[in-house]
C-alpha positions in Angstrom: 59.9 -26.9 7.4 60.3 -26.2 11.5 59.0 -22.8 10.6 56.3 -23.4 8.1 54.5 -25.8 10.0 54.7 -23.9 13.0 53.2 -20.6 11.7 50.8 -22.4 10.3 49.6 -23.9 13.6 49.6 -20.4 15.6 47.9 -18.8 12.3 44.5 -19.1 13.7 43.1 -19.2 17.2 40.4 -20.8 16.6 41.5 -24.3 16.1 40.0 -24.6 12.6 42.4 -27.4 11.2 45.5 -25.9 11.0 47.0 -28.6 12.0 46.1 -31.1 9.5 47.0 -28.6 6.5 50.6 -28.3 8.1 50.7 -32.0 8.2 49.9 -32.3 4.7 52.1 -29.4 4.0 55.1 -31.0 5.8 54.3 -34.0 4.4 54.6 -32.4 1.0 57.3 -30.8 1.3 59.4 -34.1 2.8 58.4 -35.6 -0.5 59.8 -33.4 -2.0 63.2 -32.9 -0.5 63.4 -36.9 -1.2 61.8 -38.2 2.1 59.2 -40.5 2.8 55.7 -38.7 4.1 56.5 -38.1 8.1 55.9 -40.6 11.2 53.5 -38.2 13.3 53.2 -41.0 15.7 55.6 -39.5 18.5 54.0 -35.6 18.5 51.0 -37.8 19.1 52.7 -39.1 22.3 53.7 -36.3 23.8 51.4 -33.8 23.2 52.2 -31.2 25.7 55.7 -31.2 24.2 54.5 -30.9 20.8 52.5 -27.5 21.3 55.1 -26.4 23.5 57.6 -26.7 20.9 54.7 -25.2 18.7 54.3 -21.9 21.0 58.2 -21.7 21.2 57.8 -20.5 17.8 56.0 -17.4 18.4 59.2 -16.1 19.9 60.9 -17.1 16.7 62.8 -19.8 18.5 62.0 -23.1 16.2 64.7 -25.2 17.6 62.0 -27.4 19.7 60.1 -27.8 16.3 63.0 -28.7 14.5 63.0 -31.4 17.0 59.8 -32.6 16.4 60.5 -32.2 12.6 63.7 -34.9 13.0 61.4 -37.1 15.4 59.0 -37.2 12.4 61.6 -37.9 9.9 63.4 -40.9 11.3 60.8 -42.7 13.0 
């Protein structure tokens, strides 16, 4: 999931929402695995954090998304 919805955030430049298909596509896809839609209330929060942890993934380091991903999960 950390790596899905973080390509799908750096997929295009241009900001055209991105980041509310990867929400619904996380949110999918926790449904699936058994979980309840995620809690997107703390990447709201901390913002800066949040597309850090996005960038991060560009290098192919999704640990900092994974993270947010658990964050998401449990709140």
């Amino acid at each position: 999931m950390r790596q899905t919805y973080g390509a799908l955030n750096v997929a295009s430049s241009a900001g055209t929402g991105n980041g509310r298909l990867s929400r619904l596509l996380a949110d999918v896809m926790a449904v699936q695995a058994g979980y309840v839609p995620l809690d997107y209330s703390s990447w709201e929060r901390n913002k800066e954090a949040y597309f850090a942890a996005i960038s991060q993934g560009l290098n192919c380091n999704y640990e900092p998304m994974e993270y947010w991903v658990r964050q998401a999960l449990w709140t």
